[in-house]
ZAMARGU-4260 file (C-alpha; in steps of 0.2 Angstrom, whole numbers, plus 5000, padded with zeros to 4 digits):
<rodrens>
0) 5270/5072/5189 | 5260/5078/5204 | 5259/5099/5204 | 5268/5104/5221 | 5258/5121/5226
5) 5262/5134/5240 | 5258/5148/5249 | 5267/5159/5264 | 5263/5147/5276 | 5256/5131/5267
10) 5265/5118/5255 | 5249/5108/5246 | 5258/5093/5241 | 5252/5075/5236 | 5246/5063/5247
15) 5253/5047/5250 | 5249/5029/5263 | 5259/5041/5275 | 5244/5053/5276 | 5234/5040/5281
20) 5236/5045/5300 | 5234/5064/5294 | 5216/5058/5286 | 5209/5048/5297 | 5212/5062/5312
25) 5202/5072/5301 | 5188/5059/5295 | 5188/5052/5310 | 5183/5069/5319 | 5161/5071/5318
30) 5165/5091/5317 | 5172/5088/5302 | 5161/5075/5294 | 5145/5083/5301 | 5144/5095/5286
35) 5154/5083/5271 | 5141/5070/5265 | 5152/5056/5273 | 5149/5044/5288 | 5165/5046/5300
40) 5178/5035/5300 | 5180/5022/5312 | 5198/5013/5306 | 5214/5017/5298 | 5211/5005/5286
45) 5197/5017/5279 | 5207/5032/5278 | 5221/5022/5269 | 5207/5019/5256 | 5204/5037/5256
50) 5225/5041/5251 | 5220/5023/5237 | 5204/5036/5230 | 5212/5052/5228 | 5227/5043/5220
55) 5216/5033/5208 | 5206/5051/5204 | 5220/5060/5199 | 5227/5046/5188 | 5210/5045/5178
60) 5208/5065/5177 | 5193/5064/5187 | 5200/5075/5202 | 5214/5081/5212 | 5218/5083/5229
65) 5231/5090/5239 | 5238/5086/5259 | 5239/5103/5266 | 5255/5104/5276 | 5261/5119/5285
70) 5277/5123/5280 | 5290/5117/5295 | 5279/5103/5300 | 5277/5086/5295 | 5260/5080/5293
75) 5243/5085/5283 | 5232/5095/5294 | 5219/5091/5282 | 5217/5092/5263 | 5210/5103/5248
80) 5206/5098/5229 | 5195/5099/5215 | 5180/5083/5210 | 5170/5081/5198 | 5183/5087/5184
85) 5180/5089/5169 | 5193/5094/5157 | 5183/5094/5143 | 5169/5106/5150 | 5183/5117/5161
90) 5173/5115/5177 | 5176/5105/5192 | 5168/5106/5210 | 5181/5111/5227 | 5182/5102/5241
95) 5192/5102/5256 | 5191/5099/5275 | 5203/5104/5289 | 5206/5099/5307 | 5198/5109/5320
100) 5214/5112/5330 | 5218/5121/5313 | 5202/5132/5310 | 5199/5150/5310 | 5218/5153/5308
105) 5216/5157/5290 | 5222/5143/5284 | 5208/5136/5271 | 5206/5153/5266 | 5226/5155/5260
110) 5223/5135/5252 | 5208/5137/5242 | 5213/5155/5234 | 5229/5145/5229 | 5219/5129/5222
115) 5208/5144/5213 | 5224/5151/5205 | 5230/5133/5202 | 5213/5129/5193 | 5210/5145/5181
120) 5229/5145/5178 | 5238/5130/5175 | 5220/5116/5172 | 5212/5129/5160 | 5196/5130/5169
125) 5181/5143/5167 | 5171/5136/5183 | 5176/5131/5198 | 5159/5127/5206 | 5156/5122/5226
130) 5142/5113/5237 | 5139/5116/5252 | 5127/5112/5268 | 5114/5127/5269 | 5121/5125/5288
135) 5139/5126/5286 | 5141/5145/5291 | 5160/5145/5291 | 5162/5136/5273 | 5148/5147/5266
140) 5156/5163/5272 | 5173/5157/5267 | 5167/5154/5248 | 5157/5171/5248 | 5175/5179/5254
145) 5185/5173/5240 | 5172/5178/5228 | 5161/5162/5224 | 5142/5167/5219 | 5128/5158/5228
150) 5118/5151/5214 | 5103/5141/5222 | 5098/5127/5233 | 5099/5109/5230 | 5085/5100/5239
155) 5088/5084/5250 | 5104/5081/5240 | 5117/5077/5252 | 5116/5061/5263 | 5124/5061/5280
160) 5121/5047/5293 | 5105/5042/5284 | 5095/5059/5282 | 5096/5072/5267 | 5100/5089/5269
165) 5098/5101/5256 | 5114/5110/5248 | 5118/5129/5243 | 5127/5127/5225 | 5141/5140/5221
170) 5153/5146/5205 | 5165/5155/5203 | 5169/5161/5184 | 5189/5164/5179 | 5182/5179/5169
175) 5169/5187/5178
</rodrens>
């Protein structure tokens, strides 16, 4: 059963083909892409292949991802979740995008302090790490806010249209 989450303003529910249009206004958005390691999207097709991925990872317990929905709307205004778990270390990496109508309204801030309570509590994990494009200014002052400790550089590690960019690596420890 797929955990239902929310906050005062969010409901951070499962993503189904209904998203599709929700994702691919997202995907499909160069502001949004520019910093996440992948090329836009060009087709709806592609984002329903994005709803197929995030399904397919939360069936094999490699990762979990949530629409994030603000409570009296209908419709994901972008998404939020954990990749790269692994149950048996207790770690996986954060993720999340949101749509630029939606930013600097607090909402990814209010998402990802409820996924972090979601993740130490009820998935048992000890590390929640993050990576994130050296020039991403408003996801690296997001992760420094809620507590996440920069902990080096990754060089040339991301690809996005066809060139590497190095990545800031981050944790955040359930007991520290």
């Amino acid at each position: 059963m797929f955990p239902t989450l929310e906050t005062d303003r969010l409901v951070l529910r499962e993503i189904s083909k209904n998203d599709a249009e929700g994702i691919f206004a997202c995907f499909s958005n160069a502001n949004v892409t520019r910093y996440y390691g992948q090329e836009t999207l060009e087709n709806i097709e592609q984002a329903s292949a994005f709803v197929d991925f995030f399904t397919n990872s939360y069936k094999e317990k490699r990762g979990i991802r949530w629409g994030i929905e603000r409570k009296g709307t209908k419709g994901i205004i972008g998404t939020i979740g954990f990749n790269a778990w692994s149950p048996k270390h207790k770690r996986a990496e954060i993720g999340y995008e949101i749509h630029p109508k939606q930013w600097r309204k607090g909402y990814t801030s209010e998402a990802v302090s409820e996924v972090i309570e979601y993740g130490f509590g009820e998935l048992g994990l000890t590390r929640i790490g993050a990576l994130v494009f050296i020039d991403n200014e408003a996801s690296n002052n997001l992760l420094a806010k809620v507590g996440f400790q920069k902990e080096g550089i990754l060089r040339d590690y991301m690809y996005q249209n066809g060139e590497a960019y190095d990545t800031y690596v981050y944790s955040l420890l359930k007991n520290r």
